[in-house]
N, C-alpha and C positions, 0 to 999 in steps of 0.2 A: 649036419656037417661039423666034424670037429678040428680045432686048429692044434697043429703042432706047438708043443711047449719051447723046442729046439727053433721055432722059426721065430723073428721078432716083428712086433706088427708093424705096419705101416706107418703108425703115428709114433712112436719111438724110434728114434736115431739109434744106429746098432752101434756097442761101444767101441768098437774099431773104426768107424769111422771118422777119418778129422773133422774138427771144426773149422768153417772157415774166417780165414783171417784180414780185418780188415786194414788194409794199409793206410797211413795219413796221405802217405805220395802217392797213388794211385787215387783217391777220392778229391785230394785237391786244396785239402784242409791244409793249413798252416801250425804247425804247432805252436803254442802261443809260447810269448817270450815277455822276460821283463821290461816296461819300459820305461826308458833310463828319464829320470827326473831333470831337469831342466837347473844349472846352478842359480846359485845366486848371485846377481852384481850387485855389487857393493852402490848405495845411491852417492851421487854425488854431493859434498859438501856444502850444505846453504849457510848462506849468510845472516843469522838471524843479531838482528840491533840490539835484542832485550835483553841476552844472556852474553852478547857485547860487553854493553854497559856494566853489567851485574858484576862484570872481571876487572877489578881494580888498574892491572895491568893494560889491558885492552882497552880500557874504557879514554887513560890519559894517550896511547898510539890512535885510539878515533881521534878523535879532537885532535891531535898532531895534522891529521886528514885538513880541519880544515886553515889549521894557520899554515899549511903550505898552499892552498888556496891564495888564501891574502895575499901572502908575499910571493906569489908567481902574478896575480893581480899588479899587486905592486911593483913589482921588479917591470912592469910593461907601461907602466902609468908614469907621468910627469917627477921627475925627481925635482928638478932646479927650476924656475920661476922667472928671467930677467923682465923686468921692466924699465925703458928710457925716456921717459914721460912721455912726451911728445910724440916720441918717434917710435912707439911703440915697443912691444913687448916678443919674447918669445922662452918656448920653455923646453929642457932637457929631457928627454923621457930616462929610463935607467938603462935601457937597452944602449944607449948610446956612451955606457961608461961603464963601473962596475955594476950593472944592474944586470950584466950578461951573468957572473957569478950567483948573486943569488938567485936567479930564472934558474941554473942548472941545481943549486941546492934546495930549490922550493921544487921541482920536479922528483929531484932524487928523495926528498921528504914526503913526497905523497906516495910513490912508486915504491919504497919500502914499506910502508904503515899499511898497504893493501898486502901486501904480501904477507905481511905480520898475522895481518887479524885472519886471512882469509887459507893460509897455512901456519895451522900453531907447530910450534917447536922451529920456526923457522927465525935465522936473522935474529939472535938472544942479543947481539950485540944494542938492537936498534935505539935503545935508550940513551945508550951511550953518544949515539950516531946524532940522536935527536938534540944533545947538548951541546955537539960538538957545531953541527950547521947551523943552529938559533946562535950559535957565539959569534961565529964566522959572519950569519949575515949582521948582526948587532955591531962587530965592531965595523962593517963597511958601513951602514946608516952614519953611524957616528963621526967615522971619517968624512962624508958627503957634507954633513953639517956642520964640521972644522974648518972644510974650504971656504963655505959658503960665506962664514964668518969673517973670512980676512978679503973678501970681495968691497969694496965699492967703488967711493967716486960718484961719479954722473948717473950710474946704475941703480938701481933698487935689485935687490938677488935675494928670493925666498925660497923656499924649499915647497915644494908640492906635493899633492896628496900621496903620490905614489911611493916617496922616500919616507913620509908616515906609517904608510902601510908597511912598509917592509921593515921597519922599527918595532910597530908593535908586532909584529909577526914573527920576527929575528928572538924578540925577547918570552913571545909565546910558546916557540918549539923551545928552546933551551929549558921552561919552568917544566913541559910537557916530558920533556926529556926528563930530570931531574925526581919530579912524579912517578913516573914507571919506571927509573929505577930506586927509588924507596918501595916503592910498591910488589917490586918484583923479589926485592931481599926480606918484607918481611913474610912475602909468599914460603919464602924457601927457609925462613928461619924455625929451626924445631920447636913446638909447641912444648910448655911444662910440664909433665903430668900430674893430674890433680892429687893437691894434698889429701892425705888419708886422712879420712875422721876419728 
């Protein structure tokens, strides 16, 4: 039996015939796609103590932190002291005079210095701020212990811890104050360039 040259055999596809095509949408396939990366957030600002301290500037606004401490202590504690021997004693807290002033500048001194340290570039003024509320509450200490001096009589009148505390605390922010800004000018003062050899 012989086969014709003209006829193609069964196992070869005739070249006229199409190929068949396979579709993604009919099979069910997904075309693949890129897939979009995830951004980045930014982490949030930690507080770190060490590199704090390490910042000349920073380091005299911490310690601002805690002599407004003291003198919100203070500003709550016994300013004035009477004792009438016999008849007993009693004593003035600060709240009950100008100790309402420095509670609100021993707040406003911590409440700024968190802000300082925990957003930099913020509040440049603070040093200034810090000289200004340690004078303010220094001269009210001062003035309490002027009164207290022209007191007597039958009375004994001393001054209590509280009007100490806000004394040395009054005179703490102002030095703190006075600190970071020395400290923040020679930050910004321009370096010499080294002499040539």
């Amino acid at each position: 039996m012989t086969m014709d040259p003209h006829v193609p055999a069964a196992s070869e596809p005739a070249a006229s015939e199409p190929q068949p095509v396979v579709s993604t949408e009919s099979s069910g396939q997904i075309p693949a796609t890129a897939t979009p990366q995830p951004t980045a957030v930014p982490a949030a600002p930690v507080f770190d103590m060490t590199s704090t301290l390490a910042d000349p500037v920073k380091k005299w606004i911490a310690y601002s932190v805690i002599a407004g401490v003291v003198a919100l202590i203070g500003s709550l504690g016994p300013w004035v002291v009477v004792s009438a021997g016999i008849f007993g004693g009693v004593s003035v807290n600060g709240t009950q005079g100008d100790g309402v002033i420095t509670l609100f500048l021993a707040l406003l001194t911590i409440a700024a210095a968190i802000v300082y340290l925990l957003k930099p570039g913020k509040l440049s003024w603070l040093p200034w701020g810090l000289i200004g509320a340690g004078a303010v509450t220094t001269l009210i200490a001062i003035i309490t212990f002027s009164k207290m001096s022209s007191l007597g009589g039958m009375m004994s009148v001393g001054a209590g811890w509280g009007l100490f505390a806000v004394l040395l605390a009054g005179l703490a922010t102002a030095g703190l104050g006075a600190l970071a800004m020395m400290a923040s000018r020679a930050a910004k003062a321009p370096t010499a360039p080294p002499a040539a050899g």
